[in-house]
C-alpha positions as CSV (number, residue, x, y, z in Angstrom):
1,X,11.2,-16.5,-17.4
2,X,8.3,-15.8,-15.4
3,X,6.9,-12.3,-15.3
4,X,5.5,-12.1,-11.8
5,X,7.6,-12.7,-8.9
6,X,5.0,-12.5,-5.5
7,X,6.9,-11.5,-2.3
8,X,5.9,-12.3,1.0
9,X,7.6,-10.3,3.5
10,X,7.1,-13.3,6.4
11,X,6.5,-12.8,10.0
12,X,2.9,-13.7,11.2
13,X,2.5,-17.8,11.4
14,X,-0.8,-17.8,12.9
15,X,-2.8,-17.6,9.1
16,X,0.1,-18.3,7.0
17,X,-1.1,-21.8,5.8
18,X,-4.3,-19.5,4.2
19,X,-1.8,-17.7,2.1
20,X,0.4,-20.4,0.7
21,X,-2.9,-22.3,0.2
22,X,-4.4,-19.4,-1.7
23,X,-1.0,-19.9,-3.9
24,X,-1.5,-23.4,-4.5
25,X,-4.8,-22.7,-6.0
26,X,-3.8,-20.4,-8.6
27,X,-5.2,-21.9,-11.7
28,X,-2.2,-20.1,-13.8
29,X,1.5,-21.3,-11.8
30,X,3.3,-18.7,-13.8
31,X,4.6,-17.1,-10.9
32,X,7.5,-17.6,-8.1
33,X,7.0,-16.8,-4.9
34,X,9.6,-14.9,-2.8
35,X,9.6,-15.9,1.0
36,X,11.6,-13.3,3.0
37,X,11.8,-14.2,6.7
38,X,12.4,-11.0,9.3
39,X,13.9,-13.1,11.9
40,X,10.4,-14.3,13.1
41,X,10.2,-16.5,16.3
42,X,7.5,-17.9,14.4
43,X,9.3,-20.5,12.1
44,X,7.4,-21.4,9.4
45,X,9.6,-24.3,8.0
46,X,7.2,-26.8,8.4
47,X,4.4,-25.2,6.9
48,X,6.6,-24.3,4.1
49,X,7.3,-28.5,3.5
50,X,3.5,-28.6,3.1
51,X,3.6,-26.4,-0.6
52,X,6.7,-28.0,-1.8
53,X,6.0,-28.4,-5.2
54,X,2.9,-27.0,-5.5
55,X,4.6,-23.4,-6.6
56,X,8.1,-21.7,-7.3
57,X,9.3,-21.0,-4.1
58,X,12.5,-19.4,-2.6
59,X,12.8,-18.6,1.2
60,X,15.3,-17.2,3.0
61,X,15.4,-16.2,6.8
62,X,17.3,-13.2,7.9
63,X,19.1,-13.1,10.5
64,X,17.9,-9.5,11.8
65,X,15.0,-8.0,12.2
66,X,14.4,-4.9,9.9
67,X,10.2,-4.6,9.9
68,X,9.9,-3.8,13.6
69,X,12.2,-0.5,12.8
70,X,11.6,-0.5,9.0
71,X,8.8,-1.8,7.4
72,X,9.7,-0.5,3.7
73,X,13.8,-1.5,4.2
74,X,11.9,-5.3,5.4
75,X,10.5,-5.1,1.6
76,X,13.1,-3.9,-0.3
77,X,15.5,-6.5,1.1
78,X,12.4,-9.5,0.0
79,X,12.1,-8.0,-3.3
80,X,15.6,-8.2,-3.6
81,X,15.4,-12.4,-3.6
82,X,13.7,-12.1,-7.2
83,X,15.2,-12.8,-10.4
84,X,14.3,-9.3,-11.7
85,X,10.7,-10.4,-13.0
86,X,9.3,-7.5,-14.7
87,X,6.3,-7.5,-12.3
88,X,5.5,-7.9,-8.5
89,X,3.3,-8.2,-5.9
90,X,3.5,-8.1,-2.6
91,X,1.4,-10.1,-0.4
92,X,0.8,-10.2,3.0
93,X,1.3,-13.3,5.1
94,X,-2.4,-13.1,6.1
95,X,-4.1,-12.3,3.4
96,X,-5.3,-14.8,0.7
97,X,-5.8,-14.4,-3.1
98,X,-8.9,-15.6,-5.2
99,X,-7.9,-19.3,-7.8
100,X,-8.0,-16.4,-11.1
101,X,-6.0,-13.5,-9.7
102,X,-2.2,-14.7,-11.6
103,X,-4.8,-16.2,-14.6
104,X,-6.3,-12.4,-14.5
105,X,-2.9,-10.6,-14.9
106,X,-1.9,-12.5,-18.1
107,X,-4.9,-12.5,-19.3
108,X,-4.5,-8.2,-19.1
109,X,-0.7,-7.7,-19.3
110,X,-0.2,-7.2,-22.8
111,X,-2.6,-4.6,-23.2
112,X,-1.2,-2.6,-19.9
113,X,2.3,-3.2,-21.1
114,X,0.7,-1.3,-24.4
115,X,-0.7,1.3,-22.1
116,X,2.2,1.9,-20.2
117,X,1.0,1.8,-16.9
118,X,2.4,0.8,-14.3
119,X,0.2,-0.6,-11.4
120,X,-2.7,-2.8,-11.6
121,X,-5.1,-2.8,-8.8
122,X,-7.5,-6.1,-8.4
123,X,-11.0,-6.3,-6.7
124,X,-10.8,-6.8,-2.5
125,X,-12.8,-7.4,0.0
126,X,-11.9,-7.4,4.1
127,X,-12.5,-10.2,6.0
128,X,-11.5,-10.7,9.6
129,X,-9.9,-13.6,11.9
130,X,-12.9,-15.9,11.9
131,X,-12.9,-15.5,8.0
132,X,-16.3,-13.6,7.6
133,X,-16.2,-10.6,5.0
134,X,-16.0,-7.1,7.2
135,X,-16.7,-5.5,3.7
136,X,-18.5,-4.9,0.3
137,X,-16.2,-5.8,-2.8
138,X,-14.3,-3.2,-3.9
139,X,-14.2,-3.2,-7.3
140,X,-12.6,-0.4,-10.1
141,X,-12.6,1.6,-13.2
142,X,-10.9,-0.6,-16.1
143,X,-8.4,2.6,-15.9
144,X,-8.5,4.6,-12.7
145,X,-6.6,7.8,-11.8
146,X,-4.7,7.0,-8.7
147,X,-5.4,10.9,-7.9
148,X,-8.7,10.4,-7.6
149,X,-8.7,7.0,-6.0
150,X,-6.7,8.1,-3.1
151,X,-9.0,11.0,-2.3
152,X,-11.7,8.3,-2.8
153,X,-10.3,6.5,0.1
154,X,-10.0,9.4,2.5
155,X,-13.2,10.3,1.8
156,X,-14.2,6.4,3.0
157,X,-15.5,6.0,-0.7
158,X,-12.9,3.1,-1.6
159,X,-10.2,1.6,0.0
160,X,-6.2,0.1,-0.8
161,X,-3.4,-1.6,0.5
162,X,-0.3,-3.5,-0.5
163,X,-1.2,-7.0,-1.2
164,X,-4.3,-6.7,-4.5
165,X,-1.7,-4.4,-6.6
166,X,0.8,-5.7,-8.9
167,X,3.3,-3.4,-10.0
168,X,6.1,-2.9,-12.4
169,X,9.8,-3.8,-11.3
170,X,10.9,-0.8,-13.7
171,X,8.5,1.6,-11.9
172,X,9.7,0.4,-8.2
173,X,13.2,0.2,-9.2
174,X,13.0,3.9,-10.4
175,X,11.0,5.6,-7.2
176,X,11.2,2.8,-4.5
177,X,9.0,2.9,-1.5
178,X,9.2,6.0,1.6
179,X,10.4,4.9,4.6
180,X,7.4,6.3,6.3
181,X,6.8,5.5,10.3
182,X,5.0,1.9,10.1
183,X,5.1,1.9,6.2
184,X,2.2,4.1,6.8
185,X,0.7,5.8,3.3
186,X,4.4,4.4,1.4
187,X,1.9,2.2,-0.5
188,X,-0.3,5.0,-1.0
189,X,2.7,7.0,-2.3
190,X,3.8,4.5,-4.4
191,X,0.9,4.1,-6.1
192,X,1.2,7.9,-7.1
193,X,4.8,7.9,-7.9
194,X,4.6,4.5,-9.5
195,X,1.8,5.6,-12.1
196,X,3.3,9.1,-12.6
197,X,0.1,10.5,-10.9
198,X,-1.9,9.5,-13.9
199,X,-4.0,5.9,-14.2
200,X,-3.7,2.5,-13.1
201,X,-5.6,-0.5,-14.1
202,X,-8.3,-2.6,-12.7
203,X,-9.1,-6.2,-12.8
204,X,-12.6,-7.2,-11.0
205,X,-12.8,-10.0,-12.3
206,X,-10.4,-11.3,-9.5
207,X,-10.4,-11.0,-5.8
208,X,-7.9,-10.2,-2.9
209,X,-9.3,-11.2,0.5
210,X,-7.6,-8.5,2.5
211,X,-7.5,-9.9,6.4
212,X,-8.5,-7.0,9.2
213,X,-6.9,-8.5,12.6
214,X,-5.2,-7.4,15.7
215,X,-2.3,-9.0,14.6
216,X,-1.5,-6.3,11.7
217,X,-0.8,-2.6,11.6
218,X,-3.7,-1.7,10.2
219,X,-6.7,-3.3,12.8
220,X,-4.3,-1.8,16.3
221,X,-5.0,1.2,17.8
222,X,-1.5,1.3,20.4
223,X,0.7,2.9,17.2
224,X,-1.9,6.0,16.5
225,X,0.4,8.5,17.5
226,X,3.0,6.7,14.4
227,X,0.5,6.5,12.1
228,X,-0.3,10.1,12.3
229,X,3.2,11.3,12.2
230,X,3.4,8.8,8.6
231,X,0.5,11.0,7.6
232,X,2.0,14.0,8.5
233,X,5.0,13.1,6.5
234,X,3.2,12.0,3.3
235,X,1.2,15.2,3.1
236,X,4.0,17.4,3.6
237,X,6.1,15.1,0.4
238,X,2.4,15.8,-1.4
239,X,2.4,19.2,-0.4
240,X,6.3,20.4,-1.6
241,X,7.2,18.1,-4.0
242,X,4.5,17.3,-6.1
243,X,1.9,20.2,-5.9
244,X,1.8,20.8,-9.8
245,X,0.5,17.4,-10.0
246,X,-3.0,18.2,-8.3
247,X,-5.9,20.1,-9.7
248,X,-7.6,22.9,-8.2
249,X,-9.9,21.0,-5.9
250,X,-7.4,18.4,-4.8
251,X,-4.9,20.8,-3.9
252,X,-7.4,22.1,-1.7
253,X,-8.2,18.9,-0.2
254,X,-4.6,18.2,0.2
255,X,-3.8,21.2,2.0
256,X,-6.6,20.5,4.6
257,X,-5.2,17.0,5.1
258,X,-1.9,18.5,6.0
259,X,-3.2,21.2,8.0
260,X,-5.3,18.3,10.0
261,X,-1.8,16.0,10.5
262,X,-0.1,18.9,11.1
263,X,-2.4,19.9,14.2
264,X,-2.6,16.4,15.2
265,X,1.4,15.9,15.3
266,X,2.5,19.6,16.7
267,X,-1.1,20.3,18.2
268,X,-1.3,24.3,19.2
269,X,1.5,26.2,19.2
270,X,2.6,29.2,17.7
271,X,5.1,27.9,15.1
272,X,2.8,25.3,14.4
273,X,0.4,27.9,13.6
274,X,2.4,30.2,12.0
275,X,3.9,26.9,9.8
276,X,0.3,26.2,8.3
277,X,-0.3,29.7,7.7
278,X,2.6,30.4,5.5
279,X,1.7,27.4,3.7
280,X,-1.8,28.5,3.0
281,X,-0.4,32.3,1.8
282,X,2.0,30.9,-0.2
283,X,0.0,28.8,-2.2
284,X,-2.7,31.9,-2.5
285,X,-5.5,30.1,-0.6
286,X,-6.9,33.4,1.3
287,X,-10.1,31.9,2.0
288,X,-8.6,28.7,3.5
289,X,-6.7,30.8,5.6
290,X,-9.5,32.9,7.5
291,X,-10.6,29.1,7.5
292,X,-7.9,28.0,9.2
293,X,-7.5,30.6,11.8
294,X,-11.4,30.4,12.7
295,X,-10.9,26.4,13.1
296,X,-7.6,27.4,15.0
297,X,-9.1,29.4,17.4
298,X,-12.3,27.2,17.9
299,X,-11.7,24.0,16.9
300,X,-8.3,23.1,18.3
């Protein structure tokens, strides 16, 4: 059996053929690829006749539509296609992966099955709908703490997203992915669950060409008000279920993050302030607090 199973979670036609292309050029075809339609008015049949051959493939159309209420349920149901391959990746249907990046995960796999870890991150890059890079390469530590690499990416130090990590069946079938609004930080938290809070691996030596358009959630600006309530969400998750697994300077940095979502969900109101200020007292940040109520009185 094949240890990586890719799913595509398919609804976007327009850059498709990119994808599928990107799959045909895989130097190593030790993969199948999971096609999981969600009831697009886009069919992508004939495109599909063009890669016959060229690559495992299974596709299957549904005949609802899950990802315009539920992202995370629109995944789950495409991962369940697979043949229980110990390993999978989900991959956009615009984004495109470099001719090495399957050749790169078995070249690494025994040694991270000998690590135990979990997720593997690979080197990315944006690039937008005329195809021209909107980024440097991102590249990563050979073992990363995914601690660390998310506050990276809040501090606009590095970045992440679904489709350049491969991840361990075991590990999803054990935590699964939040059904945040928008599926908005349930990558980032399953990154975190995934690896335990501890370290994931990096491969630079392939790339993931991660596409920035107005056709995805990420590059439109009309869903801000659901993307901040997702935030809102993961930091309160962060905040009460898993403080123990932050350090001292994280935890502050998380508790400012929630105290930003916060404001920006329930804006300024009493219970919204009284809310936040519990939450600093109780976790004996006194100076976060005066802080707070100085920002509170100025700032919002």
């Amino acid at each position: 059996m094949k240890q990586l199973a890719i799913i595509i979670p398919y609804y976007n036609k327009k850059y498709f053929g990119e994808t599928l292309q990107s799959l045909a050029n895989q130097t190593d075809k030790r993969f199948v690829v999971y096609i999981g339609n969600d009831n697009s008015p886009n069919d992508p049949l004939d495109v599909l006749q063009q890669y016959e051959g060229q690559f495992d493939m299974v596709y299957q159309k549904f005949e609802t539509n899950l990802g315009g209420t539920s992202l995370t349920q629109q995944w789950d149901r495409c991962i369940a296609l697979s043949q229980n391959e110990p390993w999978l990746m989900i991959l956009g249907d615009d984004d495109v992966l470099g001719h090495n990046v399957v050749a790169a995960f078995y070249a690494h796999v025994n040694e991270i099955v000998s690590q135990k870890l979990h997720v593997i991150r690979f080197a990315s890059v944006l690039f937008n709908e005329k195809d021209q890079s909107e980024s440097k390469p991102y590249t990563h530590q050979k073992q990363d703490n995914t601690r660390a690499l998310y506050f990276k990416k809040i501090k606009h130090q590095s970045r992440s997203s679904l489709s350049e990590h491969i991840f361990s069946n075991k590990a999803y079938q054990q935590f699964g992915f939040k059904n945040y609004p928008l599926a908005w930080h349930s990558d980032d938290m399953a990154w975190l669950e995934f690896s335990n809070f501890a370290d994931l691996y990096g491969i630079n030596e392939a790339m993931v060409r991660v596409r920035m358009s107005h056709d995805n959630i990420s590059g439109q600006r009309s869903n801000l008000h659901q993307k901040e309530l997702a935030s809102f969400e993961f930091y309160q998750d962060l905040t009460e279920k898993y403080w123990s697994k932050f350090n001292e300077n994280e935890k502050k940095m998380l508790l400012q993050q929630f105290e930003f979502k916060t404001m920006a969900v329930h804006q300024k109101k009493i219970n919204t302030f009284v809310k936040i200020s519990k939450l600093y007292l109780s976790k004996g940040y006194f100076e976060q607090l005066i802080r707070f109520l100085i920002r509170f009185i100025i700032k919002y």
